[in-house]
C-alpha positions in Angstrom: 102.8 73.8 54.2 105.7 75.4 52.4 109.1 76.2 54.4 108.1 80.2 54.0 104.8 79.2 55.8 106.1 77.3 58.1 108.9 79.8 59.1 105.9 82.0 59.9 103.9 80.5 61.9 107.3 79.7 64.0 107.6 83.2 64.1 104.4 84.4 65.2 104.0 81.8 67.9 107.7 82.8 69.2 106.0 86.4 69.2 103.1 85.4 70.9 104.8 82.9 73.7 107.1 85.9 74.6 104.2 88.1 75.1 102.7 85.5 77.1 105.9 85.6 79.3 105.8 89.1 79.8 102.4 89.8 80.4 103.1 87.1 83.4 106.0 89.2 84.9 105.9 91.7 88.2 105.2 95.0 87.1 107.2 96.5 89.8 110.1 94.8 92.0 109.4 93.6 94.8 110.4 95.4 98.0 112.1 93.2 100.3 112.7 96.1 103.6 114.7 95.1 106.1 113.8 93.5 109.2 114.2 95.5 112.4 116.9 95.1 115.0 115.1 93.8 118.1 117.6 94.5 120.3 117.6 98.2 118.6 113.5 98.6 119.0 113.8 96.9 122.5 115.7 99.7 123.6 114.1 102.4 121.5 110.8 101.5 123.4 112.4 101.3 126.7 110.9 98.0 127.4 111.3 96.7 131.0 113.1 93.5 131.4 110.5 91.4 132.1 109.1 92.3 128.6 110.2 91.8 124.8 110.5 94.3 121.8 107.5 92.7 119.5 106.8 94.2 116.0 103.6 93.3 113.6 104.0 94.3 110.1 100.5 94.7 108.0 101.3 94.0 104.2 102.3 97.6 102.5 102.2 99.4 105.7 105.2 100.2 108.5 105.9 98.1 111.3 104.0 98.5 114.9 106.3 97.8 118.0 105.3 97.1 121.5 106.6 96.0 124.5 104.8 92.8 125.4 105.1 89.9 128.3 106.0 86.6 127.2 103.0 85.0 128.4 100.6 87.4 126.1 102.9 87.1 123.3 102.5 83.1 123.6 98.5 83.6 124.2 98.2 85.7 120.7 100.8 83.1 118.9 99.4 80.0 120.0 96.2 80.4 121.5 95.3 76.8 121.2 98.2 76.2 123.8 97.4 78.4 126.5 
């Protein structure tokens, strides 16, 4: 294979490992939001003190927060426990 041969198939596998590459990149950023302030819903909920502020986020959708006792909090965490 000639140097003018070689050079091109250096260049066309160069062309093709970079479209690899892209074709394996995000399409769009991710979105990393920001967490809530528990504190902040706790008292946006009005929670009574014997409760905590507890939020469930679905992947692509907006938080839900409740007001929820710490022994049904522990039941739906661990339920093996309790």
């Amino acid at each position: 294979m000639s140097k003018r041969n070689a050079y091109k198939v250096s260049r066309a596998l160069t062309v093709v490992s970079l479209f690899l590459l892209a074709s394996c990149a995000a399409q769009e950023p991710l979105e990393f939001r920001p967490r809530p302030d528990m504190t902040e819903v706790a008292r946006q909920l009005d929670c009574p003190s014997d409760t905590k502020a507890t939020c469930i986020e679905r992947i692509g959708r907006p938080y839900s927060c409740y007001c929820m006792d710490e022994d049904a909090l522990k039941k739906i965490l661990e339920p093996d426990k309790y």
